[in-house]
Structures are given as C-alpha cells and as structure tokens.
N, C-alpha and C positions, 0 to 999 in steps of 0.2 A: 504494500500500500504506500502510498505516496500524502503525506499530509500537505494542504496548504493551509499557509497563512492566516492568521486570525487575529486584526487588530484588538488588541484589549484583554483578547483570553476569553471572549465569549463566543458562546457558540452561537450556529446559523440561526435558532428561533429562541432565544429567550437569555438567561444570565447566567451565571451561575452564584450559587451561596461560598463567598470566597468566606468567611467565618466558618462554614462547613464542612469545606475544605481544608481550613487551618486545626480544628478541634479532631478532625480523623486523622491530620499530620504529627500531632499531636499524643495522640495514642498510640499511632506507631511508632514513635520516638519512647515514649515510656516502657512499650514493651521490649524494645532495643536496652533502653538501660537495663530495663530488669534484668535480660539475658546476660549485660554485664556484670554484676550487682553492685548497679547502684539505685538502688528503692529511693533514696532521699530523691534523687532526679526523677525516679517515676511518678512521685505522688504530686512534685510540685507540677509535670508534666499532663498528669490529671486532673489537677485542680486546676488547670489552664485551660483543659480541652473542656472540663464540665462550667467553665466560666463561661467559655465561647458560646456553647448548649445553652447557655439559661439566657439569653434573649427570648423578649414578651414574642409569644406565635404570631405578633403580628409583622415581626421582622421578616418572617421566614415564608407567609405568606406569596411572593413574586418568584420564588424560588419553588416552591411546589410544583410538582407535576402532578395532575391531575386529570388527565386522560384516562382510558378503562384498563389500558394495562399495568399503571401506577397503583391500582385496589389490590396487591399481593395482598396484602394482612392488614387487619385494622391500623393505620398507621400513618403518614404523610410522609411520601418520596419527594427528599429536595436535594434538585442536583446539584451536584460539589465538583463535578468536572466535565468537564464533556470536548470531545476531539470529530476534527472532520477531516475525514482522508477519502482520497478517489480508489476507485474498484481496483481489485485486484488485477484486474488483466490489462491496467493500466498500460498503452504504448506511448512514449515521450514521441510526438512528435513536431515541426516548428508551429501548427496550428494551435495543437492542444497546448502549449508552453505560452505563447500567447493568452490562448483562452486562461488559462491557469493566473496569467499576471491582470491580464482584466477584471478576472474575479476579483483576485487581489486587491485591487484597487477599487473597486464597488463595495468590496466588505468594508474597507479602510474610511470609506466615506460612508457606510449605515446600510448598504442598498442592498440589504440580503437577497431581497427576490432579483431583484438585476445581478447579482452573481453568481444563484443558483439556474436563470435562464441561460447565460452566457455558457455556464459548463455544458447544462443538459443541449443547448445547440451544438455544441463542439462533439458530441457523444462520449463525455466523459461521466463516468460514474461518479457520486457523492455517496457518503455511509458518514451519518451523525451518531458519533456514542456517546451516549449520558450516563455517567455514576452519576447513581442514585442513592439517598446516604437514608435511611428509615428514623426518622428523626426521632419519633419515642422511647423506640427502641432502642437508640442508641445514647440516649440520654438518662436511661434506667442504668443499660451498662456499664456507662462511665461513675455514674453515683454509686453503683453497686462495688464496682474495684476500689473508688475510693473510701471503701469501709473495709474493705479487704487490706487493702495499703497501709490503713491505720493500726488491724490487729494481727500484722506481719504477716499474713498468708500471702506471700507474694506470687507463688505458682498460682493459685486459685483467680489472685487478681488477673494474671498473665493472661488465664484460659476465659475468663471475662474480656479482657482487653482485646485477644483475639475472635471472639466471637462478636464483638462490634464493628470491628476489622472487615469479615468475613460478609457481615451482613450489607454490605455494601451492593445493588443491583448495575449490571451494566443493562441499557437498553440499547440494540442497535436499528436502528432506522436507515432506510435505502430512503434517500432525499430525492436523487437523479438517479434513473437508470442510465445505465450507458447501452454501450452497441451490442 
C-alpha cells in the first residue's frame, strides 16, 4: 500500500480524538515500564492516561463514530487514529503520481471530496482505517489498573493495561474503488 499525505493528521471524513490517542499512548508506555520494572512510571503513566479519559462526554462527542457498525457492545467508538492508503495493486505511474499530488493539494486546502474525485478518476484505489478506541471501556480499565498499581499487583494491572490495549477496533473502509 502506498499512503498519501494528510494535512493535519486527519483523516478523509471526520477528526480524530488526539487526547484518545495520547491516553492509549499512554498505557502502552506504562505497560512498557512495567515490563521494565518500573511501577512508579507506570502509575504516574496511568494517572495520565485516566486524566486524559475523564473529559465531560461532551468533548468526545465529534469524535464518535456512530454508524451501525460502531454498535459492537454497548459502548461509544471514538477514533484515535485513522490512515489512508491506495489499493494494493497500486501501479506508480506519471498520471497516477500527479493525481496523487492533486489530491494532495485539495486535502491540504479542506477539499476532501475534490481529492477523493480526483483519485477515483485517475483509477486509483483509496482504503480509510479508523482505530476505534471503546471509550467506557476503556476508561473502566485504566481506573481498574490504577487500583491494581496502588496494591502492587503489577502483573494483574499489566493484563488490565493490555486488555484496553487490545480492545482497540480497526475499521477498514474502501473510499474509491480502483480498476
């Protein structure tokens, strides 16, 4: 796959929750210390990411995904990252390289749909991925390890840390078919 360019770090329909993305960097970093042992880093590293988590729901709000396939579990999917790369049978050629920098330049100025025309004329494929980060859920886990962290069960919290980790959804979306 070939990624282009994306002014700002947002993806082609919507934002992302960069706080949501910080609080799950977060937690993988604590369970990195733990692996080293150092807990003192872990906890503060928890109490950073559960800091992140406890903004009022109405922050998080414009970040929800909300389409029928974001209903996995009673829960609110808000994405934390999302990438856009052409098809896999991607061929560089002086057309499609062009189209490619057009795009470029329509994202850079806002014009999602005038860069997603431009590719789908050129017959290049588009594929949008969204992590999806389960906000309750993951906000139960991070409060959960930080009581784990407090009465030294640090494997327990780990296996906590990692099961918030885990729960993270990719969604892949074909934006533009190609040829």
């Amino acid at each position: 796959m070939r990624y282009i360019t994306i002014e700002g770090g947002t993806p082609l329909r919507g934002e992302v929750a960069v706080q949501g993305a910080n609080a799950m960097r977060d937690v993988q970093f604590a369970r990195l210390a733990l692996f080293h042992g150092q807990p003192e880093s872990a906890k503060k590293l928890t109490d950073d990411a559960a800091a992140l988590l406890a903004a009022d729901d109405a922050s998080w709000a414009k970040f929800v995904k909300t389409d029928a396939k974001a209903k996995m579990i009673a829960d609110r999917y808000v994405v934390i990252n999302a990438t856009v790369a052409l098809s896999e049978d991607y061929v560089a050629t002086p057309e499609k390289e062009s189209a490619i920098k057009s795009a470029n330049e329509k994202l850079a100025k806002g014009d999602q749909k005038g860069a997603i025309d431009t590719l789908r004329l050129a017959g290049i494929g588009v594929i949008e991925n969204q992590y999806l980060m389960p906000l309750n859920q993951t906000r139960k886990a991070v409060a959960q390890a930080q009581k784990l962290l407090k009465a030294g069960k640090y494997y327990e919290a780990n296996l906590v840390l990692k099961g918030a980790e885990e729960g993270i959804v990719v969604d892949s979306e074909m934006l533009v078919a190609g040829n």
